[in-house]
KOLLO-938293 format. One line per field, with one value per atom (N, C-alpha, C, O): residue in three letters; x, y, z; atom name; residue number from 1; chain. Coordinates in Angstrom, 3 decimals, always signed. Example, Ala and Ser with C-alpha at 12.3 -4.5 7.8 and 13.67 -1.06 7.14 Angstrom:
# KOLLO-938293
rogu = ALA/ALA/ALA/ALA/SER/SER/SER/SER
X = +13.190/+12.300/+13.200/+14.236/+12.850/+13.670/+12.900/+13.409
Y = -5.690/-4.500/-3.300/-3.319/-2.250/-1.060/+0.030/+1.138
Z = +7.800/+7.800/+7.800/+8.465/+7.080/+7.140/+7.870/+8.039
timar = N/CA/C/O/N/CA/C/O
rolum = 1/1/1/1/2/2/2/2
vomar = A/A/A/A/A/A/A/A
END
This chain:
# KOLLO-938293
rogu = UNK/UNK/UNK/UNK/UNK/UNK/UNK/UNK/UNK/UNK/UNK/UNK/UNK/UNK/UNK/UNK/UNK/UNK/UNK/UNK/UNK/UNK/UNK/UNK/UNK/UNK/UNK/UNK/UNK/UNK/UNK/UNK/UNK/UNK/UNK/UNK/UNK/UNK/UNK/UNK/UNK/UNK/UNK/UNK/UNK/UNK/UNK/UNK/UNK/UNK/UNK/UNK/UNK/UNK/UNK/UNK/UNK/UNK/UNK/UNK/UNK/UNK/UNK/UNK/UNK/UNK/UNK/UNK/UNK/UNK/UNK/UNK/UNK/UNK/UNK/UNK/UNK/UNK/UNK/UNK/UNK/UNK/UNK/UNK/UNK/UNK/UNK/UNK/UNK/UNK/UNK/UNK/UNK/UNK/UNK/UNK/UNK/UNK/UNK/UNK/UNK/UNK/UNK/UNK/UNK/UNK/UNK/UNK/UNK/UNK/UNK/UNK/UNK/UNK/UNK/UNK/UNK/UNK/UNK/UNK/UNK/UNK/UNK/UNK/UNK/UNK/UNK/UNK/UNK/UNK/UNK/UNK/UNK/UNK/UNK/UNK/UNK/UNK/UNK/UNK/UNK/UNK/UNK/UNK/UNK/UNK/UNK/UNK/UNK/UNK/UNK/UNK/UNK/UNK/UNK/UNK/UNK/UNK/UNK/UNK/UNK/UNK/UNK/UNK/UNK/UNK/UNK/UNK/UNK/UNK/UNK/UNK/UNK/UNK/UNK/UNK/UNK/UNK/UNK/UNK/UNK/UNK/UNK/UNK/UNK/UNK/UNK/UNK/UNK/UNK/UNK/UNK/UNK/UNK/UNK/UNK/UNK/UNK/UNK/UNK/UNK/UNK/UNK/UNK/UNK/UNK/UNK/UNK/UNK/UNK/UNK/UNK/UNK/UNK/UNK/UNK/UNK/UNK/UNK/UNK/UNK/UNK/UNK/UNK/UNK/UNK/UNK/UNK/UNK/UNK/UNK/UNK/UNK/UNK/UNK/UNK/UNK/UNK/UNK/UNK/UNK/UNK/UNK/UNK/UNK/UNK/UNK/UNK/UNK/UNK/UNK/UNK/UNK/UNK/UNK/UNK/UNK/UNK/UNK/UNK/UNK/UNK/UNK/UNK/UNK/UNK/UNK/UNK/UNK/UNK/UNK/UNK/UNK/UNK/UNK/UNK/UNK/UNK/UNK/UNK
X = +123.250/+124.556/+125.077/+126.214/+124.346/+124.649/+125.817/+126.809/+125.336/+126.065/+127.426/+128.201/+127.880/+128.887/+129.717/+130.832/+129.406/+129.993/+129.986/+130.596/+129.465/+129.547/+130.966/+131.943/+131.063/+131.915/+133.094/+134.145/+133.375/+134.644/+135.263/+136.347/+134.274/+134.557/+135.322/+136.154/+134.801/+135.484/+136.375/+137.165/+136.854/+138.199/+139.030/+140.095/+138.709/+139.828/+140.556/+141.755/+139.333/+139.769/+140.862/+141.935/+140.270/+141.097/+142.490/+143.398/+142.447/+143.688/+144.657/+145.862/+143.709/+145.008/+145.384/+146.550/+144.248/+145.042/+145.859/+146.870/+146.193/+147.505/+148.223/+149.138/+148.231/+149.538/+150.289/+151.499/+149.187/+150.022/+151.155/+152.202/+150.452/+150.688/+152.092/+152.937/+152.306/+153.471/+154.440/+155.627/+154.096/+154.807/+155.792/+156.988/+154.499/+155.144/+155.797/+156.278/+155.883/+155.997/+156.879/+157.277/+158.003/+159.837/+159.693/+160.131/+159.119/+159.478/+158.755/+159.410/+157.510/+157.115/+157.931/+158.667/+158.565/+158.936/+158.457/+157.336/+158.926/+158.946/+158.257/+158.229/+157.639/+157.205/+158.235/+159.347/+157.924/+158.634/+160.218/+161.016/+160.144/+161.271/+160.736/+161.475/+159.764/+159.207/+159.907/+160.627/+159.797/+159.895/+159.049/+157.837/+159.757/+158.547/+159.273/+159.553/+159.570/+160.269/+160.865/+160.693/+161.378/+162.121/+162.734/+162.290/+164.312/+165.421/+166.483/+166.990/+166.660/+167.886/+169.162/+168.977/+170.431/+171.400/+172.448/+173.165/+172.857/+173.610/+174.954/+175.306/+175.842/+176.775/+176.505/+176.786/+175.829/+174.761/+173.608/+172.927/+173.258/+171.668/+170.956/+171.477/+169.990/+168.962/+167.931/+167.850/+166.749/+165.907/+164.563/+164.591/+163.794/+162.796/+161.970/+161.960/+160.753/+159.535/+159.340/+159.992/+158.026/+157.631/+156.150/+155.149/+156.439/+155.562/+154.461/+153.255/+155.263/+154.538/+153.978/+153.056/+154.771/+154.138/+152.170/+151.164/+152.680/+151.740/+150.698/+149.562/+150.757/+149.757/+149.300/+148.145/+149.967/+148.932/+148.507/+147.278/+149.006/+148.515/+147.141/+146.204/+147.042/+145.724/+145.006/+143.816/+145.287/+144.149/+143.815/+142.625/+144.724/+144.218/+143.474/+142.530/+143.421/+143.135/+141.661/+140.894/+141.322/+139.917/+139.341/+138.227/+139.977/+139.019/+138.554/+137.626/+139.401/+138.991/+137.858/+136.825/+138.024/+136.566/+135.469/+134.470/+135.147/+134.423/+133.619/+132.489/+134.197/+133.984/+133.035/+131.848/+133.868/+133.217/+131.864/+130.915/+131.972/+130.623/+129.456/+128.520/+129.758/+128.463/+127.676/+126.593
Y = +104.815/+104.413/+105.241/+105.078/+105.991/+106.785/+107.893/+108.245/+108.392/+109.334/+109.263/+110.214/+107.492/+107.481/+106.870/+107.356/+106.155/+106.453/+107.584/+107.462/+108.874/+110.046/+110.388/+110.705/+110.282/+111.289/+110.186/+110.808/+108.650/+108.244/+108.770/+109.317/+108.442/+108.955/+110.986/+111.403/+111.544/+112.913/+112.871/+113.306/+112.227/+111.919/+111.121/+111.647/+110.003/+110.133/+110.710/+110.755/+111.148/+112.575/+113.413/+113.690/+113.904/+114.644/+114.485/+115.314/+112.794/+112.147/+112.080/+112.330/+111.581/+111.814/+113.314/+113.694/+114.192/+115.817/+115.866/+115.625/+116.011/+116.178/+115.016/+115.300/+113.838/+113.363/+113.969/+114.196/+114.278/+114.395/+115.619/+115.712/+116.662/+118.142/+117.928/+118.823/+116.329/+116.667/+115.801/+115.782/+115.190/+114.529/+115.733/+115.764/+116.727/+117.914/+119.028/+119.848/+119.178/+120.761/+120.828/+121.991/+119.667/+120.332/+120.927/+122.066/+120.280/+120.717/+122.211/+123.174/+122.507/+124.419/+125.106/+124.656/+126.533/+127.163/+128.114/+127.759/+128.951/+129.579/+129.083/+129.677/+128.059/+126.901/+127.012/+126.484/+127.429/+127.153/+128.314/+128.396/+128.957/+130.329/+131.835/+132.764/+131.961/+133.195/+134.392/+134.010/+135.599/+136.352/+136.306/+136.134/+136.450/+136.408/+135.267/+135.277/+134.211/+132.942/+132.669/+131.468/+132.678/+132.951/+131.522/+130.393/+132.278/+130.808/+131.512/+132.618/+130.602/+131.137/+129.727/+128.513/+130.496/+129.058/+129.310/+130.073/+129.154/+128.928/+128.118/+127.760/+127.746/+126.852/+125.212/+124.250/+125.319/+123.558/+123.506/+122.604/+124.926/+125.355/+125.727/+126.480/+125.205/+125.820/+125.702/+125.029/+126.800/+127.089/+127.278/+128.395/+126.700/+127.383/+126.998/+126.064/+128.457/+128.607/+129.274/+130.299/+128.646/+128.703/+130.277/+130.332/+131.026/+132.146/+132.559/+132.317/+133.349/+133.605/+132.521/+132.735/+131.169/+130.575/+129.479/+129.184/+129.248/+129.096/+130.153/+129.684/+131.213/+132.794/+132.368/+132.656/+131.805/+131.830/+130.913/+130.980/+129.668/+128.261/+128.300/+127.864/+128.802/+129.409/+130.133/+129.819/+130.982/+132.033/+131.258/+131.315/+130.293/+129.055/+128.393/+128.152/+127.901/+126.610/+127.701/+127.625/+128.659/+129.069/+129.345/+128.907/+129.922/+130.476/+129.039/+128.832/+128.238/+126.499/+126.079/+125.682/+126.160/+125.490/+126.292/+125.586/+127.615/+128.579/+128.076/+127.602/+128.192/+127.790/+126.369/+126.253/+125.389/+124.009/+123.955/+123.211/+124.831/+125.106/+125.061/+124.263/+126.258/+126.608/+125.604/+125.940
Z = +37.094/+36.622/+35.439/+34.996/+35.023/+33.151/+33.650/+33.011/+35.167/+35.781/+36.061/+35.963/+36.608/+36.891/+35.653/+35.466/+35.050/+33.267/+32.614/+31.552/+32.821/+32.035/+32.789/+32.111/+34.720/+34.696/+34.686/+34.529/+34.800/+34.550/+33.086/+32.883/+32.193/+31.008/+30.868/+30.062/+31.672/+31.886/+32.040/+31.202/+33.409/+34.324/+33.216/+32.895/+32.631/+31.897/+30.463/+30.189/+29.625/+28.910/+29.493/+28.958/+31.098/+31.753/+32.141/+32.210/+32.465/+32.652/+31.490/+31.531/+30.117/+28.740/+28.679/+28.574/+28.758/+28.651/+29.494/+28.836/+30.540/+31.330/+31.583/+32.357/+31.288/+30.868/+29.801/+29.795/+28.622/+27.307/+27.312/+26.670/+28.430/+29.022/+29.869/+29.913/+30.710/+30.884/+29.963/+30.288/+29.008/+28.184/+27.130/+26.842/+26.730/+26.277/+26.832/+26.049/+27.867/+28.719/+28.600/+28.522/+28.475/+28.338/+26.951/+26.789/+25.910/+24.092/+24.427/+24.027/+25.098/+25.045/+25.121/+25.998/+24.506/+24.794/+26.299/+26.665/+26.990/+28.318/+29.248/+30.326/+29.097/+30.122/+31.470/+31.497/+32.060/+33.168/+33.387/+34.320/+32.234/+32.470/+32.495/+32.819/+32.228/+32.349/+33.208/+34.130/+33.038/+33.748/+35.330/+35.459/+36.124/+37.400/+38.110/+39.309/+37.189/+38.135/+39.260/+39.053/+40.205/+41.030/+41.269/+41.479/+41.098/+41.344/+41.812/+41.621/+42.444/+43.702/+43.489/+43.583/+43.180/+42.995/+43.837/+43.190/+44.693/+45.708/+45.654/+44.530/+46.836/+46.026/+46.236/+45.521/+47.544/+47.555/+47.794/+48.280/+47.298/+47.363/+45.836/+45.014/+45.704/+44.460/+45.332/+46.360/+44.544/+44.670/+43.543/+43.027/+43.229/+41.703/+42.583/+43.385/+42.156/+42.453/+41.405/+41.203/+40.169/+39.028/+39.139/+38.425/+39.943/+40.256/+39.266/+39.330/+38.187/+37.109/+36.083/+35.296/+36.231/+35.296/+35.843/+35.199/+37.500/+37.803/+37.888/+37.965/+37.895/+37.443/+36.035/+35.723/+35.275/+33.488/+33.755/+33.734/+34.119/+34.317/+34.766/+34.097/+35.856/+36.698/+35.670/+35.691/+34.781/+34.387/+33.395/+33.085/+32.577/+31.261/+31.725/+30.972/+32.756/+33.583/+33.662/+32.702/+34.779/+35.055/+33.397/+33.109/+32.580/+31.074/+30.383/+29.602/+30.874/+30.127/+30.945/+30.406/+32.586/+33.101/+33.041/+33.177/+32.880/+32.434/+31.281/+31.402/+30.279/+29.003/+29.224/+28.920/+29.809/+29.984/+30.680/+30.432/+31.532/+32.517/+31.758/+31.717/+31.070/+30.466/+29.414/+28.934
timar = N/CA/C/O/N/CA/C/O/N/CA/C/O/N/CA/C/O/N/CA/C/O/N/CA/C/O/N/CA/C/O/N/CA/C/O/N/CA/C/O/N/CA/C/O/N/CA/C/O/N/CA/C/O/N/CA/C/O/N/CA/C/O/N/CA/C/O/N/CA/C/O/N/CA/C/O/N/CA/C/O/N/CA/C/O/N/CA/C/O/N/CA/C/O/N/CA/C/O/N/CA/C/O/N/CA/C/O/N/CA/C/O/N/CA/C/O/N/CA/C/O/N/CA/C/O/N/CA/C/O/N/CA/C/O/N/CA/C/O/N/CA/C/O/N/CA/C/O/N/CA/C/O/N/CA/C/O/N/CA/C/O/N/CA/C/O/N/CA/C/O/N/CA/C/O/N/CA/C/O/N/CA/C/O/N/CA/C/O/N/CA/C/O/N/CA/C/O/N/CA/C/O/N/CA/C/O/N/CA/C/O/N/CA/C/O/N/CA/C/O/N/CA/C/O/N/CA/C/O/N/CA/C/O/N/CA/C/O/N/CA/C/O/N/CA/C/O/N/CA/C/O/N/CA/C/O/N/CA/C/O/N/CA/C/O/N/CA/C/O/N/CA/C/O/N/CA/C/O/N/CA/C/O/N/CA/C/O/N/CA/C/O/N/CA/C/O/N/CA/C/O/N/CA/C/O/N/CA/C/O/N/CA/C/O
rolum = 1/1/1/1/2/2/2/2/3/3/3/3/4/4/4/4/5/5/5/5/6/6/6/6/7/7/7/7/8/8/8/8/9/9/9/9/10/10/10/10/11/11/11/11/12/12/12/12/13/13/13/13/14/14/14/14/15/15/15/15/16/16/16/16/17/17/17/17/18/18/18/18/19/19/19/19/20/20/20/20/21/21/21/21/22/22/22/22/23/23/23/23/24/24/24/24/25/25/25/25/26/26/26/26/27/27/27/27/28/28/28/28/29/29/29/29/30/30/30/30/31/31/31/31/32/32/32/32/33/33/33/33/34/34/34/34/35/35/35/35/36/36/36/36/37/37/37/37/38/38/38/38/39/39/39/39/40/40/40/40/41/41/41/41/42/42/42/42/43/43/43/43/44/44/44/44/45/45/45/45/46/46/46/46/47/47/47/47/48/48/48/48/49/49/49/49/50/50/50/50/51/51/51/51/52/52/52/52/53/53/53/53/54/54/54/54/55/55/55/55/56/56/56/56/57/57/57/57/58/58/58/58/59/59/59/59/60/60/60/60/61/61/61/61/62/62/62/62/63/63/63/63/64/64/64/64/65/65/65/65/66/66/66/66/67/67/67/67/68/68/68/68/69/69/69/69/70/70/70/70
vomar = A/A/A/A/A/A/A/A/A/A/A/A/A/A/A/A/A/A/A/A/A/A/A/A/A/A/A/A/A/A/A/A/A/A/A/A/A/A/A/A/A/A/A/A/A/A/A/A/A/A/A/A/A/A/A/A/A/A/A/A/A/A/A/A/A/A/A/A/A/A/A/A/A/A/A/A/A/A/A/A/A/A/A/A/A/A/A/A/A/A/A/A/A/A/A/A/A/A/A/A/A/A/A/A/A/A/A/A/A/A/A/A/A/A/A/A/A/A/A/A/A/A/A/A/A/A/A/A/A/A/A/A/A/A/A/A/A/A/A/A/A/A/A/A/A/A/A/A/A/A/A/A/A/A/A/A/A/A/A/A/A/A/A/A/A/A/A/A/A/A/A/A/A/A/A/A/A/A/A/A/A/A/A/A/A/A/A/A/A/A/A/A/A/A/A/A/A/A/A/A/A/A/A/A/A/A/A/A/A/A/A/A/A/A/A/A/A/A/A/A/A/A/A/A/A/A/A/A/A/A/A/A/A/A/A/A/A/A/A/A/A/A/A/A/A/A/A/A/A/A/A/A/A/A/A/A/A/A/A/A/A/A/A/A/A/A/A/A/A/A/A/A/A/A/A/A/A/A/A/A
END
């Protein structure tokens, strides 16, 4: 049982970090405008696909579980 209390206890660490992550993400600066972005506005069309920002997201995201691994 120590096992499955160690990892609820993870999961929800994990759960306050990314709530808090989207509580903040509008106040970040280039969150979500980056160069790379791709948005398409049309006249009853939009389009966003967050390209480049999911590219750092990913490389923060792998150097953080890296780190944790070890």
């Amino acid at each position: 049982m120590p096992g499955i209390g160690r990892m609820l206890v993870i999961l929800g660490v994990l759960l306050v970090i990314v709530g808090l992550g989207f509580m903040f993400a509008g106040k970040l600066p280039y969150i979500g405008r980056l160069p790379g972005d791709i948005y398409i506005k049309r006249e009853k069309f939009s389009f966003y696909f967050p390209l480049a920002t999911s590219i750092v997201v990913s490389i923060i995201l792998t150097i953080l579980f890296s780190i944790f691994r070890k």
